[in-house]
VOMI-934252 format. One record per residue: x, y, z of N, C-alpha, C in turn. Coordinates in steps of 0.05 Angstrom, whole numbers, padded with zeros to 5 digits, always signed. Each point is the difference from the previous one (the first is absolute). Last residue first. Layout:
# residues N
XYZXYZXYZ;...
This chain:
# residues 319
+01670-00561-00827+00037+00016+00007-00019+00018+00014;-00052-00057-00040+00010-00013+00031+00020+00016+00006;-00047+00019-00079-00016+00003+00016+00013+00000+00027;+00049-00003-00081-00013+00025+00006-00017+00013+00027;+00032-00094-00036+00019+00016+00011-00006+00024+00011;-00059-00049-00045+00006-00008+00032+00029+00017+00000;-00022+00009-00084-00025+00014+00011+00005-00007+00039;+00048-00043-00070+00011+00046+00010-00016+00002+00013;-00011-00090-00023+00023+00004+00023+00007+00027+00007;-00067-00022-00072-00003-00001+00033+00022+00001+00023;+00014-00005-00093-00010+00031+00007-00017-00010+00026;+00056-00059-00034+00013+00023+00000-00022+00018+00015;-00038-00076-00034+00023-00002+00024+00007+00021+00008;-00037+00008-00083-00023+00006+00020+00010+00001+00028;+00054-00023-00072+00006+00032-00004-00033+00001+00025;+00024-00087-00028+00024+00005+00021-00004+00037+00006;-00057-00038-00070-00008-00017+00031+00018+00021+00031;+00029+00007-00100-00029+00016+00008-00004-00008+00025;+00072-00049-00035+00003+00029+00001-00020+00024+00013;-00027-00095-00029+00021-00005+00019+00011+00029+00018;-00100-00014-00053+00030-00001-00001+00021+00007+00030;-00108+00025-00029+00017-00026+00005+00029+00008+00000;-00074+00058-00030-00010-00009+00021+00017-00025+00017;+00008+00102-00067+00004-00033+00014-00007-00003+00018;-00055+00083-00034+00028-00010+00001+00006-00031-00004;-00076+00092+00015+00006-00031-00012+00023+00000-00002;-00092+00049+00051+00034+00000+00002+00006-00028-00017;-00091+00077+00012+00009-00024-00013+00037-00001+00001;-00106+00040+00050+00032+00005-00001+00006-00020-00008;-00095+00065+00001+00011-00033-00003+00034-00004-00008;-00062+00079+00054-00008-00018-00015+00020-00028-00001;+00006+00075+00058+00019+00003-00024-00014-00023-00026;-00042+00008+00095+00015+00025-00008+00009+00005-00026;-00038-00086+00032-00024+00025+00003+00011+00025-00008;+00043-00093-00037+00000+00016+00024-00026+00015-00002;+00049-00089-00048-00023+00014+00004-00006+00016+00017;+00093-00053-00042-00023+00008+00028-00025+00020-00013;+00073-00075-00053-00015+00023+00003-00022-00004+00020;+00098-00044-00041-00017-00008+00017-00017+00027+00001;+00060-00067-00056-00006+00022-00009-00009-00004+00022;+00084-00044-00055-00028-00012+00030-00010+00033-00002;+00071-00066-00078-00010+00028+00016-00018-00008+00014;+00040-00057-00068+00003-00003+00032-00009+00025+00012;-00039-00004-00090+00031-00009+00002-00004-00014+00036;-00072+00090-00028+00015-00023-00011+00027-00018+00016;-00082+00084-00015+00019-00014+00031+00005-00031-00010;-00066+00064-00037+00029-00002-00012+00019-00011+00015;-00096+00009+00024+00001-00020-00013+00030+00000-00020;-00037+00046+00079+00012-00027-00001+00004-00023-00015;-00041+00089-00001+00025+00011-00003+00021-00033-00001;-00106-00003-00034+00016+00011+00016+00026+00004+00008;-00078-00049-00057+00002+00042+00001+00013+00006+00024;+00009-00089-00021+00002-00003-00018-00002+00039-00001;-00002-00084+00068+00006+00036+00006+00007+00003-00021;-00044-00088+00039+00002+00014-00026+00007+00030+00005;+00019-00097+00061-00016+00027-00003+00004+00016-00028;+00017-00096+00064+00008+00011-00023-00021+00023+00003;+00030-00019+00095-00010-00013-00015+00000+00008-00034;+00000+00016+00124+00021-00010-00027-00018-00012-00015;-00028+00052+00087+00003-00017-00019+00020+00012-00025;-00076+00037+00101+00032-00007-00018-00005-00030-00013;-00065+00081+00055+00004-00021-00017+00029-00007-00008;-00045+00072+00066-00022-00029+00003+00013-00026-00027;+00044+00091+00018+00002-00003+00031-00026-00032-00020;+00063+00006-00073-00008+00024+00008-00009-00015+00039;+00062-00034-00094-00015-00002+00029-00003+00026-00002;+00049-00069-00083-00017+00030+00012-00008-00009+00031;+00067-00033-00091-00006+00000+00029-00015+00017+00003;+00008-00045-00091+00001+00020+00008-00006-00006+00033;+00043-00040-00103-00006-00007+00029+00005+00022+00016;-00035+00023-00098+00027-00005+00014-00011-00017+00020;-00038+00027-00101-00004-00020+00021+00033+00000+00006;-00045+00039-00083+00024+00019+00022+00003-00014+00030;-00031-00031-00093-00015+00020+00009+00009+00024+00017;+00054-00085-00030-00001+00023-00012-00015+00025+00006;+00000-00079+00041+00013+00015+00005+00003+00024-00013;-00070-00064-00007-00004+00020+00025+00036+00021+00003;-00012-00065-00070-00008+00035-00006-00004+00009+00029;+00041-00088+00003+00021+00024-00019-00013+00027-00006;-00031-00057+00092+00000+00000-00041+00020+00030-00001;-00004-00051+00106-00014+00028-00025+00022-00012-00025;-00008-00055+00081-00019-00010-00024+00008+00030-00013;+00052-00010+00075+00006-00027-00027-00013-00002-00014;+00023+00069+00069-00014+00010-00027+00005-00030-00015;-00032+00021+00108+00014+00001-00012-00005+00004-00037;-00061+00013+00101+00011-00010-00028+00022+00005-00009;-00056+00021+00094+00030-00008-00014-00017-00017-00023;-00034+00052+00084-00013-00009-00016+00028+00000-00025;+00023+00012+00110+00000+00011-00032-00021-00023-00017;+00016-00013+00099-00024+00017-00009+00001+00010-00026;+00076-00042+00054-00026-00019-00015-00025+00016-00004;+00071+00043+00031+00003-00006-00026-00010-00016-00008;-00041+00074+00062+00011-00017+00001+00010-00014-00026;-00044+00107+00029+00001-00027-00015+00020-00024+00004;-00015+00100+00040-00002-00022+00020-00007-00037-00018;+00020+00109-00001-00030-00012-00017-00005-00032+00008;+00083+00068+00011-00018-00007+00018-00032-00015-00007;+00088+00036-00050-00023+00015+00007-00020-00001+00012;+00059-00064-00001+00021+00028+00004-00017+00020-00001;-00024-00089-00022+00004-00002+00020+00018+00045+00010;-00017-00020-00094-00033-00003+00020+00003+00000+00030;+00086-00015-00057-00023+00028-00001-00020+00001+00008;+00041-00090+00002+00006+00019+00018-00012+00027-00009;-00032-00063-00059-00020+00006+00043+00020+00012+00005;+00026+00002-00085-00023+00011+00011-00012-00002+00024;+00071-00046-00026+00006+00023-00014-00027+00020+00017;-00008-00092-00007+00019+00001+00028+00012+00027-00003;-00050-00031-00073-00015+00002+00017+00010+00002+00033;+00057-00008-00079-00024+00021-00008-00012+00009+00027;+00049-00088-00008+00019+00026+00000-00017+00028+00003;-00049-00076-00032+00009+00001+00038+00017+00015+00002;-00033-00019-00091-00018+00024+00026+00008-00001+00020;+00016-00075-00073-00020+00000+00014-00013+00019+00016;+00091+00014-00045-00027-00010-00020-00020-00009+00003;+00077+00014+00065-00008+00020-00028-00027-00003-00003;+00029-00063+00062+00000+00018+00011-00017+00033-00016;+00026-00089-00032-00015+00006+00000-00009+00019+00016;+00076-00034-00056-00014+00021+00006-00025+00006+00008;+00088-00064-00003-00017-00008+00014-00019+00033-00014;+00082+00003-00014-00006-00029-00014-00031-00003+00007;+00021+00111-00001+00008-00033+00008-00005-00025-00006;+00004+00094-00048-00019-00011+00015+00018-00026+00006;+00041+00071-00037-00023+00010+00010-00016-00018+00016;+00081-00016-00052+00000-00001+00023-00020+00021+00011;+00017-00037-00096+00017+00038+00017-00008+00001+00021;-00032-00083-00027+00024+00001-00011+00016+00033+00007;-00097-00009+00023+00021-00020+00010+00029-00002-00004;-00069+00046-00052+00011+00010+00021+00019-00022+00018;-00032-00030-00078+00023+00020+00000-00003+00020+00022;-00061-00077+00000+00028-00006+00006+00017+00026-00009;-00085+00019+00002+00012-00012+00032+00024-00015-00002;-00037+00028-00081+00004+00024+00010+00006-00012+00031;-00031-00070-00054+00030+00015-00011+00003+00032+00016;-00075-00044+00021+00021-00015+00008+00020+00001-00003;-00077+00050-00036+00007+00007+00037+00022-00023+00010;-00013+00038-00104-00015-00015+00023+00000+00002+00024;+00033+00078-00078+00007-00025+00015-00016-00012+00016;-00007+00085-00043-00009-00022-00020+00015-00023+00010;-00008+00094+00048+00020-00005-00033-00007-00028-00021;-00045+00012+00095-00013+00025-00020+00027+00003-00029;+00028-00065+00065-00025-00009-00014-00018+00027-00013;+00075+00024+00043+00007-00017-00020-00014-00016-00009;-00016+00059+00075+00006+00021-00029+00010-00026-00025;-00027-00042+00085-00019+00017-00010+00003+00011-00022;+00070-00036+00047-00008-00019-00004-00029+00014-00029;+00042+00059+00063+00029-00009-00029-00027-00020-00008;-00032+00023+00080-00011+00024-00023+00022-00007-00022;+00004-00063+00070-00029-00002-00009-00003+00027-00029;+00081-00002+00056+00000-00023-00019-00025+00003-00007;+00009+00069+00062+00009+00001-00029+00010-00018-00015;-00073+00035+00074+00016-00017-00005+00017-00001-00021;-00074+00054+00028+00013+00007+00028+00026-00041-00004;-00076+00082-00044+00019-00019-00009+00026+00002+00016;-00093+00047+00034+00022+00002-00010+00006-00031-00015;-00058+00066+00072-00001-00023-00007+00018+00002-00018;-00057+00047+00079+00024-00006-00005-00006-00021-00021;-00060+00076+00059-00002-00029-00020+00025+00004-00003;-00025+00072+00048-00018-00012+00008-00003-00029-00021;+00058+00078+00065-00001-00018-00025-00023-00017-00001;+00027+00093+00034-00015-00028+00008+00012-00010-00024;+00051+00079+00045-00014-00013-00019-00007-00030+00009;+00051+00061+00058-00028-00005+00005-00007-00010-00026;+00107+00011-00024-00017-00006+00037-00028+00020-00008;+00065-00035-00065-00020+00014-00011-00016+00002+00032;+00086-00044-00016-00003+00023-00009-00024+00020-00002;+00016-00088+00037+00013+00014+00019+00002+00028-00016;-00035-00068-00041-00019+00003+00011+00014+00022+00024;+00045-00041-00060-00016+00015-00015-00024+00012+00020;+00048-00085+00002+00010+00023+00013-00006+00018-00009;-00026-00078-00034-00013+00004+00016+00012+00035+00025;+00044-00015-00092-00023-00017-00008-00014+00015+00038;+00100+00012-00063-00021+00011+00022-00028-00016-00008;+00085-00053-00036-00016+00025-00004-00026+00003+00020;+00070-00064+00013+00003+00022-00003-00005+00016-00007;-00053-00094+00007+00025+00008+00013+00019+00029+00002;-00094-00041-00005+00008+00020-00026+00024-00002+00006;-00032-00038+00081-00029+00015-00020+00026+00017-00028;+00043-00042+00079-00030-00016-00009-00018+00006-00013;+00082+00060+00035+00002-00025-00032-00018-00019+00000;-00007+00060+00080+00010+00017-00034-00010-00024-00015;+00002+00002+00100-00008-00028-00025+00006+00009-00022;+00023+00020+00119+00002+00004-00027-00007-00020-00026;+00000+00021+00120-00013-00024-00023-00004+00011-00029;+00044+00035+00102+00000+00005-00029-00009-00032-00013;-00001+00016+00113+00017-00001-00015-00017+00011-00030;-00028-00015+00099+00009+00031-00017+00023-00007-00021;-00054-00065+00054+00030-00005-00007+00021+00032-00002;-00103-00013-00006+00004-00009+00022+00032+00001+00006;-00031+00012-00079-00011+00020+00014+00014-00008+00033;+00017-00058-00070+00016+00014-00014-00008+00031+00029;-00058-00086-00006+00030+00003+00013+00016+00021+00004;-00085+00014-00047-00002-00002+00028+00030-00005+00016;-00005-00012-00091+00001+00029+00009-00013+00010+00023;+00006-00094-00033+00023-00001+00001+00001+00048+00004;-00081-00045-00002+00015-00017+00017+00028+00012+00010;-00063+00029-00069-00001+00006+00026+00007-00008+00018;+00020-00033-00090+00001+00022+00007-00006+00018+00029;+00007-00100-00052-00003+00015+00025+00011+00020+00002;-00017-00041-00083-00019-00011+00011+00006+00004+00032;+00041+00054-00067-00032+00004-00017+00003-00029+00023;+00079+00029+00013-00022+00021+00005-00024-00013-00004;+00069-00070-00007-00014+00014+00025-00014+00017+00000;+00026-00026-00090-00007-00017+00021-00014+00006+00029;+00054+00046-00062-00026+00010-00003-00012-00016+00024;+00107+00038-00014-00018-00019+00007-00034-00004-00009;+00084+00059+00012-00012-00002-00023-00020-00023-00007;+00048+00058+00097-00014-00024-00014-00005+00000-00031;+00044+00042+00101-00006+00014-00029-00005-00030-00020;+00005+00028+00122+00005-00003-00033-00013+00000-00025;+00046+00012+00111-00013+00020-00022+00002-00021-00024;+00017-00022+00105+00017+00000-00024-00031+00006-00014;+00006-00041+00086+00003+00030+00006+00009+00009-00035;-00034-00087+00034+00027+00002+00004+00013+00031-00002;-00079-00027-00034-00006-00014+00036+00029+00010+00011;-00012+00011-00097-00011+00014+00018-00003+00004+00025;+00035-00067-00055+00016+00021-00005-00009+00022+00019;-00053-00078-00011+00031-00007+00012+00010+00034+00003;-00074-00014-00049+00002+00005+00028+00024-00003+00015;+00012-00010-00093-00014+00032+00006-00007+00002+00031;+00027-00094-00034+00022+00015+00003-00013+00030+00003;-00065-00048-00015+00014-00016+00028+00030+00015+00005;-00056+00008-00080-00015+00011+00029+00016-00006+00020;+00034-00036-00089+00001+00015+00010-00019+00031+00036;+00010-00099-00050+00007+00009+00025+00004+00030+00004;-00084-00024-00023+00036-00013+00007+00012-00009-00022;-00098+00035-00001+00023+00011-00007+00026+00002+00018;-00071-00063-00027-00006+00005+00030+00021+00031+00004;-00040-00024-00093-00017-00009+00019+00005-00002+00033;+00042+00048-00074-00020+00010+00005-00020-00023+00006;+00110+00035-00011-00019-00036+00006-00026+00018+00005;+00108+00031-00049-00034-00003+00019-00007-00018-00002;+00104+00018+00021-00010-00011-00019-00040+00011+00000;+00082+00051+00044-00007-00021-00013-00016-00007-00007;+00038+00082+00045+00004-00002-00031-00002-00036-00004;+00010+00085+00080-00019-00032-00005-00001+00006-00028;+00058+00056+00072-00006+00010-00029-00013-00036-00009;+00019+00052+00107+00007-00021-00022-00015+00001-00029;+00060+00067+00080-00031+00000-00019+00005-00028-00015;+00060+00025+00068-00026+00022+00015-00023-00004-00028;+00088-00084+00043-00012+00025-00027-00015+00019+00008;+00042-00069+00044+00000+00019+00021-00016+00026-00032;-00024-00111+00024+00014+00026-00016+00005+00018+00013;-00048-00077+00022+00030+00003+00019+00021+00022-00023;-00107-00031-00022+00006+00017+00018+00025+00006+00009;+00001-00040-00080-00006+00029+00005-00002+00003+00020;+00031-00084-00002+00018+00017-00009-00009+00034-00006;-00059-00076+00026+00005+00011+00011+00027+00014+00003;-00072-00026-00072-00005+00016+00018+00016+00014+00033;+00035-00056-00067+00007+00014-00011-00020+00022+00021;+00058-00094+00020-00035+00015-00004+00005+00024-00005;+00083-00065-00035-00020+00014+00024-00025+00010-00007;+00055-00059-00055-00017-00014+00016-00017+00019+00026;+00078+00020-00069-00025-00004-00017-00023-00010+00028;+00084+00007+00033-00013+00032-00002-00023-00001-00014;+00060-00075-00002-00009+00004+00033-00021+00025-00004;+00059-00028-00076-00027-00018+00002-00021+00015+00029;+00062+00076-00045+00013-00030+00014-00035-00015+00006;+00039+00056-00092-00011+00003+00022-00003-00024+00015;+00057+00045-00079-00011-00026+00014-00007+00012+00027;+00029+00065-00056+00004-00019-00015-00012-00024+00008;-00045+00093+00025+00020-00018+00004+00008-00024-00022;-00048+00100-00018-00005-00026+00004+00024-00014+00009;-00014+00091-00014-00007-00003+00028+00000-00029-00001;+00041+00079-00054+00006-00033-00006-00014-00008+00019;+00012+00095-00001+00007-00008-00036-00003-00032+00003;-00015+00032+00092-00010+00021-00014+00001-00012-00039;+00015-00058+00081+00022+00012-00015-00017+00008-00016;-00044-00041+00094+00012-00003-00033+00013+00030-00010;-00019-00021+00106+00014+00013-00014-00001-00007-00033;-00036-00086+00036+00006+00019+00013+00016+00025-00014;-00065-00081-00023+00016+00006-00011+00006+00032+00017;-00051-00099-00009+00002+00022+00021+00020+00012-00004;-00036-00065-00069+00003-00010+00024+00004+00022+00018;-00021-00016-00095+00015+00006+00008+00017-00002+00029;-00086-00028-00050+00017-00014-00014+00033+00011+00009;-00086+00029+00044-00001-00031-00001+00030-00004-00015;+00000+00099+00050-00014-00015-00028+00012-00038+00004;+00020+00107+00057+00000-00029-00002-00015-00011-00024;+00063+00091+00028-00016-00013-00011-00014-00024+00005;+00048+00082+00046+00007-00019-00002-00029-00001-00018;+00033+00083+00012+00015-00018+00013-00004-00024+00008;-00009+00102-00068-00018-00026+00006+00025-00020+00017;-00002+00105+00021+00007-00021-00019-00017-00029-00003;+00013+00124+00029-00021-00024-00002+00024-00017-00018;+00021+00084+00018-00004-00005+00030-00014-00036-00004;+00015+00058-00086+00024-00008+00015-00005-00018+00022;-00065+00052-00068-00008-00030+00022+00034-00010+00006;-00034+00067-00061+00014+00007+00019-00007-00020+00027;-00029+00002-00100-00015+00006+00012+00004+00004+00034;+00061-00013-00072-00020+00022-00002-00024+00002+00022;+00066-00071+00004+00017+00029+00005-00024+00020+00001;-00025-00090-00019+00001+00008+00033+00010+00033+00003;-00029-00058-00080-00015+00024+00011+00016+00010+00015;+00030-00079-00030-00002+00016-00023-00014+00032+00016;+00004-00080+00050+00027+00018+00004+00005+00009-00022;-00092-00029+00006+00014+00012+00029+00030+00010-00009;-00037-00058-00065-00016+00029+00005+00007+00008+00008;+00030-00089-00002+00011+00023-00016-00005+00025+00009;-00051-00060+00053+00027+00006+00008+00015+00008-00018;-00089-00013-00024+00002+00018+00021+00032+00010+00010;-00011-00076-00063-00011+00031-00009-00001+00023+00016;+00012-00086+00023+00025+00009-00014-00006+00019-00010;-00078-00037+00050+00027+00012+00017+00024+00001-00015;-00068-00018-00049-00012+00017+00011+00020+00002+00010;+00006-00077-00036-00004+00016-00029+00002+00032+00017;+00021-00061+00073-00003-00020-00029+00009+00032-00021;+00010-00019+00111+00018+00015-00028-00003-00018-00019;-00039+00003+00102-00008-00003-00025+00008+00022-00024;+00000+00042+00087-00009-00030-00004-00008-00005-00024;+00064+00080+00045-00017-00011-00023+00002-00027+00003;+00024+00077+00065+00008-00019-00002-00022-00009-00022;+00047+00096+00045-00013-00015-00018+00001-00028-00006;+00024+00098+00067+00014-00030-00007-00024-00014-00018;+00046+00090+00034-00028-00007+00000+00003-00026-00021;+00071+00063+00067-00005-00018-00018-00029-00006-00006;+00043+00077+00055-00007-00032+00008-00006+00000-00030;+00003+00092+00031+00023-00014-00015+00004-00027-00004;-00102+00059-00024+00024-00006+00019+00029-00017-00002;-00057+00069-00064-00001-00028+00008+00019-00004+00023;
């Protein structure tokens, strides 16, 4: 690595960027990232937080003046080399975060996103910038957060793939395994709720839109060229207690002419032990047949461990 500094700036320190920023200086020794630091933060409720203190990055009071800057234009006047986008989604205009990813890019800066928002509704937009810019457009954690899911594909070079599809949410599949136990679907949405699986609001979950912004980016990556208003979306508010039992998951699929979300019966199949918050995703190849990866698909820890692994991966690339 070279002897300059490689500088990191995280937008947006909710659930994701404290996770990431433990991570980092839990990893840093092992994974020999000396040369690298995170150097400034910004977030709505914090305000622009320069150099933070590795064990403490939060200020005691942050000054009114700083809550008020434009945040698109505190990245460009960064001198950071990668910005790490960790806010909120929006899957109808996906701001702000889009706005901070170009920002970042225009401005010569590499980044790394857990974002879904932007991939799944401008993807070629924002990897045209990223081309033109020669900069790094990293997503790990939009699909499965730290378990290998779309990267998989860097292992198996000329395999076709020829279908993708998976349990590609893990409030919808907790929600699921607890109506196949003999709970309703209201009491099982609020105990996820309550262990913070699903948000106040879930409809993101439990209508498929998390799901289906899961899947067009994979589609978009294998080029098949599906849009996210093109998912045929259901969610699970009508499956019965026997569709659950049967073995009914919320299943993502696309192949090159179809995608969708929707309840599905994998009752003779491997997807059907994939329980709890777990996410499962299986390719369909011409070579190796059919490849099944399961893990977490959420969490604070997990999310931050996808972060991570794009930043080795740009490191790897840009050094």
């Amino acid at each position: 690595m070279a002897k300059n500094k490689f500088k990191i700036l995280i937008v947006g320190f909710g659930t994701v960027g404290k996770g990431f920023f433990d991570l980092f200086y839990e990893k840093r020794d092992l994974l020999k990232l000396g040369n690298v630091e995170i150097s400034e933060i910004i977030d709505s409720a914090y305000g622009h937080i320069i150099d933070p203190n590795p064990k403490d990055p939060l200020p005691l009071k942050t000054a009114a003046s700083e809550q008020n800057l434009s945040v698109t234009e505190l990245i460009k006047n960064s001198d950071a080399d990668l910005v790490c986008e960790f806010t909120w989604v929006n899957y109808t205009t996906a701001e702000p975060a889009l706005s901070h990813i170009m920002a970042a890019l225009h401005s010569g800066k590499h980044v790394v996103t857990t974002n879904k928002g932007p991939v799944a509704l401008h993807f070629g937009s924002i990897m045209e910038t990223a081309r033109i810019h020669e900069r790094l457009f990293k997503f790990k954690g939009t699909v499965m957060s730290g378990t290998p899911s779309f990267d998989l594909m860097d292992l198996i070079p000329g395999a076709k793939i020829k279908s993708v599809r998976g349990i590609m949410n893990g409030t919808t599949n907790f929600i699921l395994s607890r109506i196949r136990e003999g709970k309703d679907f209201d009491s099982a949405l609020k105990e996820a709720q309550k262990l913070g699986y699903a948000e106040n609001d879930p409809t993101n979950d439990i209508d498929g839109l998390d799901a289906a912004a899961k899947i067009t980016i994979i589609s978009k990556l294998l080029g098949w060229g599906h849009e996210f208003g093109d998912v045929e979306r259901t969610g699970i508010r009508n499956v019965s207690t026997e569709e659950a039992k049967r073995g009914t998951k919320l299943i993502a699929y696309a192949d090159k002419d179809k995608i969708y979300v929707k309840p599905t019966e994998v009752s003779d199949d491997i997807l059907k032990d994939v329980n709890g918050t777990d996410n499962a995703i299986q390719f369909d190849t011409d070579t190796l047949g059919r490849i099944t990866m399961i893990g977490p698909g959420a969490g604070k820890r997990e999310t931050a461990q996808a972060a991570i692994s794009d930043l080795v991966n740009i490191l790897r690339i840009s050094r």
